[in-house]
C-alpha positions as CSV (number, residue, x, y, z in Angstrom):
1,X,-15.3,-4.8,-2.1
2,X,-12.3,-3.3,-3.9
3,X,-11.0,0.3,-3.3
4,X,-11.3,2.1,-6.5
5,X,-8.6,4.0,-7.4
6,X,-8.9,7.6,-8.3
7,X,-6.6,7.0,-11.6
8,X,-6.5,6.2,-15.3
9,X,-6.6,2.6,-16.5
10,X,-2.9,0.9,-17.1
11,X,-1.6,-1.4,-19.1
12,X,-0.4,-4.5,-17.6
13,X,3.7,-3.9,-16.6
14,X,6.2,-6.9,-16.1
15,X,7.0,-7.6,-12.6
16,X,9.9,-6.2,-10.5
17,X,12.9,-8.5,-10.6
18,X,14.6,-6.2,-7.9
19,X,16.4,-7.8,-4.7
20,X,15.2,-6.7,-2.0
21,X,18.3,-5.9,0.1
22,X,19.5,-3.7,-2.3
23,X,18.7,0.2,-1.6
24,X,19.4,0.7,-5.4
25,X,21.8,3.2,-7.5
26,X,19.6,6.7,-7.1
27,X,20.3,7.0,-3.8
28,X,23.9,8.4,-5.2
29,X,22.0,11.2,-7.5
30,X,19.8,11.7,-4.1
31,X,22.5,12.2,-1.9
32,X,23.5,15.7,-3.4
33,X,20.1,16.9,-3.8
34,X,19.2,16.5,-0.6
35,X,22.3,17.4,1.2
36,X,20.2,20.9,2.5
37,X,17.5,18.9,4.8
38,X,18.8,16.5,7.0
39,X,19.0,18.8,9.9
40,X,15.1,18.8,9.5
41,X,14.9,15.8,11.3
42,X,15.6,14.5,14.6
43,X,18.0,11.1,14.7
44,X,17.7,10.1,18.3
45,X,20.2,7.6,19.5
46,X,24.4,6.9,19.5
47,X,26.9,3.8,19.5
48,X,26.4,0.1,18.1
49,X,22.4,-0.9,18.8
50,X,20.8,-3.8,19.9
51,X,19.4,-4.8,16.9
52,X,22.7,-4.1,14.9
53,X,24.9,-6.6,17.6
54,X,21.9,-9.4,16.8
55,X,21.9,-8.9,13.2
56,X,25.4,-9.0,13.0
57,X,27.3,-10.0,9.7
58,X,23.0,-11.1,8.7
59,X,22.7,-6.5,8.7
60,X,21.9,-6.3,5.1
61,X,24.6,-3.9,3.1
62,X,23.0,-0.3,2.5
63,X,20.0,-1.0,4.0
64,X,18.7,1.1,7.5
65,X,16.4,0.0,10.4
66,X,14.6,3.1,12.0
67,X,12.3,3.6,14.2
68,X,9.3,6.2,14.1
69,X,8.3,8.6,17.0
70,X,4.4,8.1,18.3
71,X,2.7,11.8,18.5
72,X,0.5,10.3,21.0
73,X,-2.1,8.4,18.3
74,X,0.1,8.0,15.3
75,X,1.2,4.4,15.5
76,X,-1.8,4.1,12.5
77,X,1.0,6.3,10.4
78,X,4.1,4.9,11.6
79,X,3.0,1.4,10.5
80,X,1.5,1.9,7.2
81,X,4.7,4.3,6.4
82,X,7.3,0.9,7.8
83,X,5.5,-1.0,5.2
84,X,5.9,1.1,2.2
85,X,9.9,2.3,2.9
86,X,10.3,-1.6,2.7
87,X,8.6,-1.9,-0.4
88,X,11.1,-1.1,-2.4
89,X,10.2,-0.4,-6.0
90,X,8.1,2.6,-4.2
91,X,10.9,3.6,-1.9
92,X,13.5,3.6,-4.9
93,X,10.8,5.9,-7.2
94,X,10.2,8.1,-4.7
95,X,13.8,8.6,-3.6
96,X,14.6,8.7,-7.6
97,X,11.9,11.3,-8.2
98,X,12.6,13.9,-5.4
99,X,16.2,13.8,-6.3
100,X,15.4,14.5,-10.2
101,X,12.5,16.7,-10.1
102,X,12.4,18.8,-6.6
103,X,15.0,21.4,-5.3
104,X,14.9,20.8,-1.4
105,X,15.5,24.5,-1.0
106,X,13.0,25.8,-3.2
107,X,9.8,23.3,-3.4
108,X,6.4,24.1,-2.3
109,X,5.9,21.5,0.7
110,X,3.5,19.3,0.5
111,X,2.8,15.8,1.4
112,X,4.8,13.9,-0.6
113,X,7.9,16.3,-0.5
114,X,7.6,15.6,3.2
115,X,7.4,11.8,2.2
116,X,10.8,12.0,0.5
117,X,12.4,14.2,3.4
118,X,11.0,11.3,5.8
119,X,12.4,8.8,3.2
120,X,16.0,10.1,2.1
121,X,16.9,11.4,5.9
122,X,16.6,7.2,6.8
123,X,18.0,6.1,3.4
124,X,20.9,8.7,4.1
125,X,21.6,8.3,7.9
126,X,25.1,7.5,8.1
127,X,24.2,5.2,11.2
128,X,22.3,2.0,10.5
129,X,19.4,2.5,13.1
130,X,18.1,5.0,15.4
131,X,14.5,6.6,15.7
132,X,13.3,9.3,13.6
133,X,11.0,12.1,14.6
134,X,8.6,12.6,11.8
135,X,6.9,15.5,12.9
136,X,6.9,17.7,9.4
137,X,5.1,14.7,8.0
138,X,2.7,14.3,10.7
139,X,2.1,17.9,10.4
140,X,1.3,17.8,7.2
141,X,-0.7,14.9,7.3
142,X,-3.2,16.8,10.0
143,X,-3.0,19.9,7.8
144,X,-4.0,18.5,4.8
145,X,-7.2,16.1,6.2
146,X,-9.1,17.1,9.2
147,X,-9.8,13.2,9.9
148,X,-6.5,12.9,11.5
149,X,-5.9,16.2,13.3
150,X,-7.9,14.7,16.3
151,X,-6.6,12.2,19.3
152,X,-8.8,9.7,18.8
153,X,-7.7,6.1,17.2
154,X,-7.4,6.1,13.2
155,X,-7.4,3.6,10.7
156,X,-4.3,2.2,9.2
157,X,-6.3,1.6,5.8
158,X,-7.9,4.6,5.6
159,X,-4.4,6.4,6.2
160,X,-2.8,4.4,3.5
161,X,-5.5,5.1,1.0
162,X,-5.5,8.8,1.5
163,X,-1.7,9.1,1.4
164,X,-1.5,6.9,-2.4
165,X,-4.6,8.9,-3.5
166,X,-3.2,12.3,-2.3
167,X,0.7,11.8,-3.9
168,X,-1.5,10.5,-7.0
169,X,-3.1,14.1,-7.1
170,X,-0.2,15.4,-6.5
171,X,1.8,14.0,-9.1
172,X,-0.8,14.5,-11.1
173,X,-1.1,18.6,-10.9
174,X,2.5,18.9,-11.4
175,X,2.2,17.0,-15.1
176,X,-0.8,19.3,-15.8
177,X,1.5,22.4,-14.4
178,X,4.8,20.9,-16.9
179,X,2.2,20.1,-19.5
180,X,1.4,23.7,-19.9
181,X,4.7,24.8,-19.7
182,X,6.2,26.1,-23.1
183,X,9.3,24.9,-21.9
184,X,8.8,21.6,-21.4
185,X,9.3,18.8,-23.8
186,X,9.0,15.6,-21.6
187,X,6.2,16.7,-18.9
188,X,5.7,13.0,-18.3
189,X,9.3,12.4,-16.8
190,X,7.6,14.6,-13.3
191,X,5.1,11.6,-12.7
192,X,6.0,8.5,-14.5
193,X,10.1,9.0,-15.5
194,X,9.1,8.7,-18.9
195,X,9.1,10.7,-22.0
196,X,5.4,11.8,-22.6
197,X,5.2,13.8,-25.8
198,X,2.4,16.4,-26.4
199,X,3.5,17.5,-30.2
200,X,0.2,19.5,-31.8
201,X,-1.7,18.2,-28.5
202,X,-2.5,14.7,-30.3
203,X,-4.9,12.5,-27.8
204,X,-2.7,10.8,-25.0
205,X,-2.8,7.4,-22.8
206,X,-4.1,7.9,-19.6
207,X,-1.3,9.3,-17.4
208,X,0.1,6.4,-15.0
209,X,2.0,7.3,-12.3
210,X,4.5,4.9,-10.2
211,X,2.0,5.0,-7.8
212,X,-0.5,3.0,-10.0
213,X,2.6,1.2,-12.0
214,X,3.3,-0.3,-8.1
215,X,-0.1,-0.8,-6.8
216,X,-2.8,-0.7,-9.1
217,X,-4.4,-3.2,-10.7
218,X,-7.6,-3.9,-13.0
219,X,-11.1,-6.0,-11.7
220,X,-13.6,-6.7,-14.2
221,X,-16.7,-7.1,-13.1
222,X,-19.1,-9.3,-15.3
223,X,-23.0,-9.7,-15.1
224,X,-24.8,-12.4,-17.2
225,X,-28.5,-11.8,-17.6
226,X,-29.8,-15.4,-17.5
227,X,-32.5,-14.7,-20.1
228,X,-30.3,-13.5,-22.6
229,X,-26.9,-14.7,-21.7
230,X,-25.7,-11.1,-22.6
231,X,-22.7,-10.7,-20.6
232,X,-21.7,-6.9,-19.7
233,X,-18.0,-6.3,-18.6
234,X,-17.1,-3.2,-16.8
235,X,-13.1,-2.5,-15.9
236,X,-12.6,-0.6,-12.8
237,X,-9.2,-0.2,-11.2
238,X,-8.0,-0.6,-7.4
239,X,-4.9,0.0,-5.2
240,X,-6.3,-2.6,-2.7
241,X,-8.7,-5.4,-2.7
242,X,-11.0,-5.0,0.8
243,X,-11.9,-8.6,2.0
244,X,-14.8,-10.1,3.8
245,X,-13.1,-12.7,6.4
246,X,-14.8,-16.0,7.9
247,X,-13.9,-17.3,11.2
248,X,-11.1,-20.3,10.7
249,X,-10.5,-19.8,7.3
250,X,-7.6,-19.1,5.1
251,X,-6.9,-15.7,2.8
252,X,-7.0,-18.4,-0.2
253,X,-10.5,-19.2,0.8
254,X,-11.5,-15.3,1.5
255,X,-10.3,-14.6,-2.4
256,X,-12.0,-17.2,-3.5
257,X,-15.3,-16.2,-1.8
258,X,-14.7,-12.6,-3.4
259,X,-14.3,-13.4,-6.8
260,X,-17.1,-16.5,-6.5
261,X,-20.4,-15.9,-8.7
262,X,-23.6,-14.2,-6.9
263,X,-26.7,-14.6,-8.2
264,X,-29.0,-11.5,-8.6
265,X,-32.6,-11.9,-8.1
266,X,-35.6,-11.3,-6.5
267,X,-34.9,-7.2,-5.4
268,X,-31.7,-7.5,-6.5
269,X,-32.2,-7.8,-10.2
270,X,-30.3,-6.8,-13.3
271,X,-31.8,-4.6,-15.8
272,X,-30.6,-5.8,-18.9
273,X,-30.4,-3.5,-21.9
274,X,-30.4,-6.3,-24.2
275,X,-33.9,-7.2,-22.8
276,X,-34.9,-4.3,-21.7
277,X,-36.5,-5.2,-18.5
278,X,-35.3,-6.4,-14.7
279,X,-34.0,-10.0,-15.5
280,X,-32.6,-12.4,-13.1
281,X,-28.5,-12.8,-13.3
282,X,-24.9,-14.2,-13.0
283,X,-22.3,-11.6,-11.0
284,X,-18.7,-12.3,-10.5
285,X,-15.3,-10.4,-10.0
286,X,-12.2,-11.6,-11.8
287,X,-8.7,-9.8,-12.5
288,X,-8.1,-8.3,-15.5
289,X,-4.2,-7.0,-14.5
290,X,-2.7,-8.2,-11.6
291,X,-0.9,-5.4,-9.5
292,X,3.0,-5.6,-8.9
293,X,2.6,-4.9,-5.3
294,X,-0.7,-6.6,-3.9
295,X,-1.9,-5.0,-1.1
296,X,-5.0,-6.7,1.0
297,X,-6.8,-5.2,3.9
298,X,-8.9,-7.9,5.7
299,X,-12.1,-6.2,6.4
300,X,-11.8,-6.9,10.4
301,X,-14.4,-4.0,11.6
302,X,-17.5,-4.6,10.8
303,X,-20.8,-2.5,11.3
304,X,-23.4,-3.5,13.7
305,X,-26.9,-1.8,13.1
306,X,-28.3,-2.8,16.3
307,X,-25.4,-1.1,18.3
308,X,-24.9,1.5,16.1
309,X,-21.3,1.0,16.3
310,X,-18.1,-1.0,15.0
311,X,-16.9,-4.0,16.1
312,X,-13.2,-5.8,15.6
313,X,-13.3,-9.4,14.3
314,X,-10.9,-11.2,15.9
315,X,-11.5,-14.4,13.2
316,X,-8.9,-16.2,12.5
317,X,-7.1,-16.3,8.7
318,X,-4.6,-18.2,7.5
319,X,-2.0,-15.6,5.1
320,X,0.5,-17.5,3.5
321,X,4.0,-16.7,3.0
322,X,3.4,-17.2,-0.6
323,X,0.0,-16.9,-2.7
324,X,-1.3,-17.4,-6.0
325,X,-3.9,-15.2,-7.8
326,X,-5.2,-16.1,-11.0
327,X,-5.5,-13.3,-13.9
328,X,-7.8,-13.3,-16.2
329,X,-6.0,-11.2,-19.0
330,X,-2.8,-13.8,-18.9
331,X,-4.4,-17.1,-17.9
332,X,-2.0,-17.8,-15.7
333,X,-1.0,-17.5,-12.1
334,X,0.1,-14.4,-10.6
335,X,2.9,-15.2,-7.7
336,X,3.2,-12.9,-4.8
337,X,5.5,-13.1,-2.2
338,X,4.9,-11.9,1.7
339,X,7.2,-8.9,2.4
340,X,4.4,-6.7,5.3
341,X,1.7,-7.1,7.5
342,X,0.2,-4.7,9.4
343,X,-1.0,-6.0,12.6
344,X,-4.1,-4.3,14.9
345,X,-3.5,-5.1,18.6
346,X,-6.6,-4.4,20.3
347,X,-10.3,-6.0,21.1
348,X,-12.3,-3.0,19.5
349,X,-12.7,-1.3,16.4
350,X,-12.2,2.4,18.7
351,X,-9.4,2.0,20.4
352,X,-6.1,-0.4,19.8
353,X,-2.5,-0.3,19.0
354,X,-0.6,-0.9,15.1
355,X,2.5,-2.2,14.7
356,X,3.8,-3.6,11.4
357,X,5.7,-7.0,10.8
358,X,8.2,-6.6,7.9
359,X,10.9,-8.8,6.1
360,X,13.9,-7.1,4.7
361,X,16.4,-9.9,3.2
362,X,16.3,-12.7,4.6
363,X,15.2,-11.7,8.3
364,X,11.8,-10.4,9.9
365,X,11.5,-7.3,11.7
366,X,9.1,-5.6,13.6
367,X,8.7,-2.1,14.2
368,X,6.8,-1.2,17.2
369,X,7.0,2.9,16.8
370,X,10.3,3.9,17.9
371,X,11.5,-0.2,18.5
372,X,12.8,-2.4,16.2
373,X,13.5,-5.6,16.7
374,X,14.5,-9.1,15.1
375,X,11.9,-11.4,15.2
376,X,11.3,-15.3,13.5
377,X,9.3,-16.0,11.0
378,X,6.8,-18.4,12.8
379,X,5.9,-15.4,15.2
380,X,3.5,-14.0,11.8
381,X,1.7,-17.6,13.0
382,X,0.5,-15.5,15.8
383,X,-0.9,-13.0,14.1
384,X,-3.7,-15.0,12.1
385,X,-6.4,-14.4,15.0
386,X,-8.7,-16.1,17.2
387,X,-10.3,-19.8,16.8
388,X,-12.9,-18.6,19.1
389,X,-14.4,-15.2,19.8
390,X,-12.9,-14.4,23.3
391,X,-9.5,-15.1,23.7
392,X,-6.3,-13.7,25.4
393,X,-4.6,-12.6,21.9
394,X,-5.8,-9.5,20.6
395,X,-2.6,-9.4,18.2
396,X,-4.3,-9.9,14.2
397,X,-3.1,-9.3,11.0
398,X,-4.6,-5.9,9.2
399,X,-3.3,-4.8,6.0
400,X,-1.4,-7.6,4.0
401,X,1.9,-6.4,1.5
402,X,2.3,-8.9,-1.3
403,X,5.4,-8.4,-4.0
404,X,5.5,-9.9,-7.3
405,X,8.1,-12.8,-7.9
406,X,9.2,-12.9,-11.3
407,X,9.0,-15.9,-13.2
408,X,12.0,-17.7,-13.9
């Protein structure tokens, strides 16, 4: 089932036509704002790398390969915060927002100043990799949601939700703070980077932050009563789309099982208004507004009643480099393009390892905690799972990161 997003609904936004290996122009404006912080953080390492003498001339101009220090449990962070420094329409917004709108020196901490601190101190290293200590973040992170403050294994999903819901709220209370400000003409500019005008308080569009202009996107879920044919449409929005998985199948077949029709009946019935009684009906999912960045978390722990407890599916699916979802708003195909996976190493749902598998121009990385290394691109292959329930690889693919490609 989707994750509904705590947010307002958007209107659909062109995709991002932004190379990838470019780091992009605010990191000059960011450079003096956050000149005061960088001795916040720990840089661990010296001299030409490893991963800097393989990559060679291939090291992409601008761009920096860091690892992330494990505080014991915290590879469920350090992947989930890989994957969204190398998405880089969020990575440039965030850098481009702290630099505009926050005074290093002076802000209130919270989480997503410590975000930006984690995400300018790598965009601003003056060497290309190292490790990074991210303890202020981590910090922050147990401070702020008692679900992480203990030592026992987390989930990489549930992480990434909270931390796009909570900089959602938080961009959200400073608008309302500007808002009310006498001062402020353009309150809007804190969370979107647009003018938002409030002139004799006139009703205003939903507020849409570059959270949801990245990640969200809009389901519509229709229901048919078959006495009637009455259809009833209801929009609700999402920053990921949660996916039942089969063993041996294919993430084209999983989407296509979520947004199939289901027939309500028997307990199950609809009440339809039109006939104003418990009718018998058509359900199905379709998208209304494709999201820029698609994010997909294969739903491999699943519930058993008997045991009272989780248990990891090891099936194997079959992501593809490049994937197709249909919208039902433009009638056409959305195109994505692989650029993250997050990968659970590990036979159960209570214990295990993440890492995350990233591309950044034209090479694949991945980044182990505080390692970072090349790797090809046929090693994803091994990430798809198991043909069979008990086998030696324990190494499946979590959390997928699909980008927009813009249509020529």
């Amino acid at each position: 089932m989707a994750k509904p997003a705590r947010s307002p609904t958007a209107e659909a936004l062109p995709a991002a036509e932004k190379s990838r290996s470019a780091v992009g122009s605010g990191l000059r404006s960011l450079a003096s704002a956050a000149s005061g912080f960088l001795d916040r953080w720990s840089v661990v390492g010296t001299g030409v790398s490893r991963l800097e003498k393989t990559l060679g001339d291939q090291f992409p101009e601008g761009e920096h390969y860091f690892g992330l220090e494990n505080f014991g449990n915290t590879c469920y962070c350090n992947s989930v915060l890989q994957a969204l420094y190398y998405c880089i329409p969020f990575r440039e917004q965030l850098l481009e927002y702290y630099a505009n709108y926050r005074n290093p020196g002076d802000a209130e901490e919270n989480l997503l100043t410590c975000l930006a601190d984690l995400f300018a101190q790598i965009s601003l290293s003056k060497k290309k990799t190292g490790v990074i200590s991210p303890k202020r973040f981590v910090h922050r992170v147990r401070k702020q949601n008692e679900l992480f403050r203990s030592n026992m294994h987390q989930d990489a999903h549930e992480f990434l939700n909270f931390l796009l819901n909570e900089i959602v709220d938080i961009l959200e209370k400073e608008f309302s703070t500007v808002k009310d400000s006498p001062e402020s003409t353009s309150p809007g500019g804190v969370a979107n980077g647009e003018v938002y005008h409030l002139a004799n308080e006139v009703r205003r569009e939903p507020l849409v932050t570059w959270v949801h202009k990245n990640f969200q996107g809009i389901l519509t879920n229709e229901t048919k009563c078959l006495m009637c044919e009455t259809v009833t449409a209801k929009d609700e929005t999402f920053l990921d789309l949660s996916i039942d998985i089969e063993q041996n199948s294919s993430l084209t077949s999983c989407l296509k099982s979520f947004f199939s029709t289901e027939i309500l009946n028997a307990e199950d019935k609809f009440f339809c208004d039109n006939c104003c009684s418990l009718q018998e009906a058509q359900k199905r999912m379709k998208i209304k507004k494709a999201p820029q960045i698609l994010v997909i978390h294969l739903k491999r722990f699943k519930f058993i009643e008997q045991l009272s407890q989780h248990k990891k599916l090891s099936y194997r699916v079959v992501y593809p480099m490049e994937l197709k979802l249909s919208s039902a708003s433009d009638d056409v195909d959305c195109e994505y393009s692989l650029f993250a996976v997050v990968v659970h190493v590990g036979n159960a749902a209570n214990h295990g390892h993440y890492v995350s598998q990233i591309k950044s121009g034209d090479h694949w990385l991945s980044f182990d905690d505080d390692s970072v290394d090349k790797i090809q691109e046929s090693t994803l292959q091994t990430f798809y799972g198991s043909s069979r329930e008990y086998s030696g690889n324990s190494d499946h693919g979590y959390i997928l990161f699909y980008e927009s490609v813009a249509k020529s």
